[in-house]
N, C-alpha and C positions, 0 to 999 in steps of 0.2 A: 203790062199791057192794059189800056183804057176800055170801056167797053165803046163800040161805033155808035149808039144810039143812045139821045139824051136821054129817055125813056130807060134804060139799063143802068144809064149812069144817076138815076133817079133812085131808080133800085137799088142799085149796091150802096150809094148812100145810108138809105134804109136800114137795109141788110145789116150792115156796116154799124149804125146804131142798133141792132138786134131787133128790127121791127119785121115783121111778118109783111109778102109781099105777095100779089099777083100777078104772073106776067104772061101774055101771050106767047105761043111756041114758033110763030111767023117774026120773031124777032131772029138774027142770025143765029147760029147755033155758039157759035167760039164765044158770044153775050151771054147765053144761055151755060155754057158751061160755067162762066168766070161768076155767075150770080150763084149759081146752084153749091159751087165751093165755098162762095163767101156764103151761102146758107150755114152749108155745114160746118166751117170755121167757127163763125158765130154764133150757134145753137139757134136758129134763126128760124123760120119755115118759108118754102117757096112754093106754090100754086104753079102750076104749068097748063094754061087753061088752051085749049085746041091741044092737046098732046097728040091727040090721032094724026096730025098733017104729018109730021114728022117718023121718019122711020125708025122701027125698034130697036136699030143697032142704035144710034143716035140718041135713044128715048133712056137706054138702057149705058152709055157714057155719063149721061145727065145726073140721070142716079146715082155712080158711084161717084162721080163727083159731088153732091148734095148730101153721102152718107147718113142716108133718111132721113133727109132733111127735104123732102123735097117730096109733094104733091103731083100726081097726076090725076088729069082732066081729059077722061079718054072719049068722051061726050062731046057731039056735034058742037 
């Protein structure tokens, strides 16, 4: 599965060469998933900047998908 936003598909690019990335949390979540795996696939880091919009069950998938690879930005 692709991610829907050229922005994600920017990112996993990245990701994908092992570059470290930042992404908003207002991007859909199933992008948000599929980046945060290719973090942790690729020993990569992912930034989740506005983390707070999103809910903690949601905040807390993201995670174990990114298997600490993955930042959160619980700040306005």
């Amino acid at each position: 599965m692709a991610p829907q936003t050229p922005l994600a598909r920017t990112a996993l690019t990245l990701l994908n060469a092992k570059g470290s990335v930042t992404v908003d949390a207002g991007l859909p979540v199933a992008d948000l998933l599929m980046l945060a795996e290719a973090a942790g696939k690729m020993g990569a880091s992912m930034t989740l900047r506005r983390a707070n919009v999103r809910p903690a069950v949601e905040l807390e998938k993201i995670a174990r998908a990114g298997r600490g690879r993955v930042n959160f930005d619980l700040g306005g």
